[in-house]
MARBALO-605182 format. One line per 8 residues: for each residue x, y, z of C-alpha. Coordinates in steps of 0.001 Angstrom, whole numbers. Each point is the difference from the previous one (the first is absolute). Layout:
<rs>
X,Y,Z  ...
</rs>
This chain:
<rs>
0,0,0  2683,2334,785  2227,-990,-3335  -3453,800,-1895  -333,3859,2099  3426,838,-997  -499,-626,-3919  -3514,1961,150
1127,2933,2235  4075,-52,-739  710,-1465,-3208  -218,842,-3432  -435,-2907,-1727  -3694,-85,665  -531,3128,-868  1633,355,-2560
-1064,-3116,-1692  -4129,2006,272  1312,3331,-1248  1413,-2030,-2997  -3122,-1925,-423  -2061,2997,408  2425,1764,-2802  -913,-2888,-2293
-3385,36,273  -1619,3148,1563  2101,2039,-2961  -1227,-2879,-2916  -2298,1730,-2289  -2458,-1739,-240  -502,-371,3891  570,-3653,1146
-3550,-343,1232  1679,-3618,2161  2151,1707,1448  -490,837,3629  2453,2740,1712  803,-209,3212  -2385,727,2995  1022,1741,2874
-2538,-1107,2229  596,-3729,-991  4047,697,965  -1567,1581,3233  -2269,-3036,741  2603,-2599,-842  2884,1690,2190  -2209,478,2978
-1137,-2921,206  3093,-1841,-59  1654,2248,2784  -3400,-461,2066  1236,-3807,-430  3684,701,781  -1235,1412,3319  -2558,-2910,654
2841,-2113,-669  2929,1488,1905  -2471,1283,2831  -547,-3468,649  3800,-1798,250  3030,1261,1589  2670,-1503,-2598  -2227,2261,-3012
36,2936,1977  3990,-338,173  77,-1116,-3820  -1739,2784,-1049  1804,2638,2533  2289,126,-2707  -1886,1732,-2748  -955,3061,2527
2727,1741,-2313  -1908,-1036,-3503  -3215,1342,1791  1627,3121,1216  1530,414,-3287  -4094,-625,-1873  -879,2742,1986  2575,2548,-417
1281,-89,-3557  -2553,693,-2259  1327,-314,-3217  465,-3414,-1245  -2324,-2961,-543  -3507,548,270  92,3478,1097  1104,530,-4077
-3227,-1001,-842  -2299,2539,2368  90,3207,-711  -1417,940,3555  1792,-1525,3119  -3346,405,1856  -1476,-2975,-2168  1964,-2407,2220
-394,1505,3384  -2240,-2701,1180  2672,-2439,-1091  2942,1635,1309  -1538,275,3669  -120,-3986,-68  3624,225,-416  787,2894,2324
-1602,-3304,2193  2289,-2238,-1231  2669,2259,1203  -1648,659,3202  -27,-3940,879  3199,-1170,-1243  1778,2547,1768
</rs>
């Protein structure tokens, strides 16, 4: 779950593997009417829930909690450098806020 944060929020392969597809077929004329651009609120659905189930998880055993005390920098990192991964793809930082509070929790636990 963590490995799968990082690429999302830190890397740019993710990103910009959908800017490329969105260059390819958002700028075809004609439109690709099968082609379905990323969704922001999916991205937002998807990452929350999978840090609601990181917590669940390391809540719940010791040895996780220790495990994943060692990503508190990769979460401290999502939250304070804004301009890389997904972040590319959002033209307003406020579109994420809900999701970035989860992992202000993340850091909050693990520390």
């Amino acid at each position: 779950i963590n490995i799968i944060l990082f690429h999302f929020f830190r890397d740019d392969f993710i990103a910009n593997m959908i800017k490329d597809l969105q260059t390819k077929y958002l700028e075809k004329v004609p439109k690709d009417e099968d082609f379905i651009d990323f969704d922001l609120n999916t991205f937002n659905n998807l990452a929350q829930t999978l840090i609601v189930l990181l917590l669940g998880i390391t809540k719940r055993d010791y040895l996780n909690h220790l495990y994943n005390s060692q990503y508190v920098r990769v979460y401290i990192h999502m939250l304070t450098v804004t301009n890389t991964g997904v972040y590319k793809l959002t033209s307003n930082i406020s579109n994420l806020v809900d999701t970035r509070r989860l992992i202000l929790d993340c850091c909050k636990e693990f520390l």
